[in-house]
C-alpha positions, 0 to 999 in steps of 0.5 A: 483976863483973857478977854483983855489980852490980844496975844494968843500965848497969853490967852493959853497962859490965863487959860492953862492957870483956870484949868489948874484951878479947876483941877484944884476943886478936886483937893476939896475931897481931900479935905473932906475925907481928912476932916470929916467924923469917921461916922459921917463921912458919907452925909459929909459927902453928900453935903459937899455933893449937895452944895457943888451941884446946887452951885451948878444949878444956881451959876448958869440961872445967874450967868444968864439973867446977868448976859440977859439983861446987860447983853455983855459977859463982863458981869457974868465973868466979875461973878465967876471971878468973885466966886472963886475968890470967896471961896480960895479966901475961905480956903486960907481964912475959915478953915484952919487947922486941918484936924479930923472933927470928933464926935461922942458916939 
């Protein structure tokens, strides 16, 4: 959005609501340490480590290939913004109840 707007308090306003989405990612640990089984909460982590990283490996490899091969970042940006999304739809819809899972040890 705030490649559309000319006004510079509305580029810091767009801006400073990105940046609280970025800081909300963090909330993702939480959710974490509250659902996990208390036996596997450090392979619970490290899949959740595993996943944010190989999303940091594979976005850049398809922000390029997209800038590349359009020359624009309008497809590179409808990706970012798609992504996130998906994922705060996953947040309302697949999720549920937040309740720690339980295993037979």
């Amino acid at each position: 959005l705030a490649n559309f707007v000319d006004s510079n308090a509305a580029v810091i306003g767009i801006m400073s609501v990105a940046f609280f989405g970025q800081g909300m990612v963090n909330l993702g640990w939480t959710l974490i340490s509250d659902v996990a089984p208390k036996q596997m909460i450090g392979l619970t982590g490290g899949v959740f480590n595993f996943c944010a990283n190989l999303a940091g490996i594979v976005t850049p490899l398809v922000v390029g290939f997209v800038v590349g091969a359009t020359g624009s970042f309008y497809g590179a940006l409808a990706y970012i913004a798609t992504l996130g999304l998906v994922g705060a739809a996953a947040y309302v819809f697949i999720v549920g109840e937040v309740k720690r899972v339980e295993i037979d040890a």
